[in-house]
N, C-alpha and C positions, 0 to 999 in steps of 0.2 A: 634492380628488380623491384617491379610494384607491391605492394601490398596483397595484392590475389596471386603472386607468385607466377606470372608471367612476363616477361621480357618483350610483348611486343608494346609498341604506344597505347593508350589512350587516344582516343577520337574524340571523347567526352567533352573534354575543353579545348579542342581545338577550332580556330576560325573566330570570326569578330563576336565578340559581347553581343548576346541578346537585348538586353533593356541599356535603356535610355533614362530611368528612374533617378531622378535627384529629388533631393527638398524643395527646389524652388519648380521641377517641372508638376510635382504633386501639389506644391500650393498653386499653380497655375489652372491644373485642372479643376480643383476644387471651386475656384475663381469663377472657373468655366460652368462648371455643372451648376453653382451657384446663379449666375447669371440666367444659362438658358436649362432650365431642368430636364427639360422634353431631348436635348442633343442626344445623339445617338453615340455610341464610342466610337463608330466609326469615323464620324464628323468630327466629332472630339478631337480624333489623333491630329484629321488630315488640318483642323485650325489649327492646331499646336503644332505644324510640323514635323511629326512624328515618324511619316514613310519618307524616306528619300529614293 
């Protein structure tokens, strides 16, 4: 039994990890935003990889 006292699952945590956040993808960004300031976060991710 959970914590709120029901027996069904959680849906909460289920399914792949949202973030992709390490130390070195943060120093990379920074890297990034460093170099070109004006980047958008969109452009951001899609250099870095970030949407598969």
């Amino acid at each position: 039994m959970r914590v709120t006292g029901y027996l069904t699952p959680s849906h909460r945590d289920a399914g792949r990890p949202r973030t992709k956040r390490t130390p070195a993808l943060e120093k990379a960004m920074l890297e990034e935003m460093g170099e070109y300031p004006d980047i958008s976060t969109y452009n951001l991710a899609l250099h870095l990889h970030l949407y598969s």
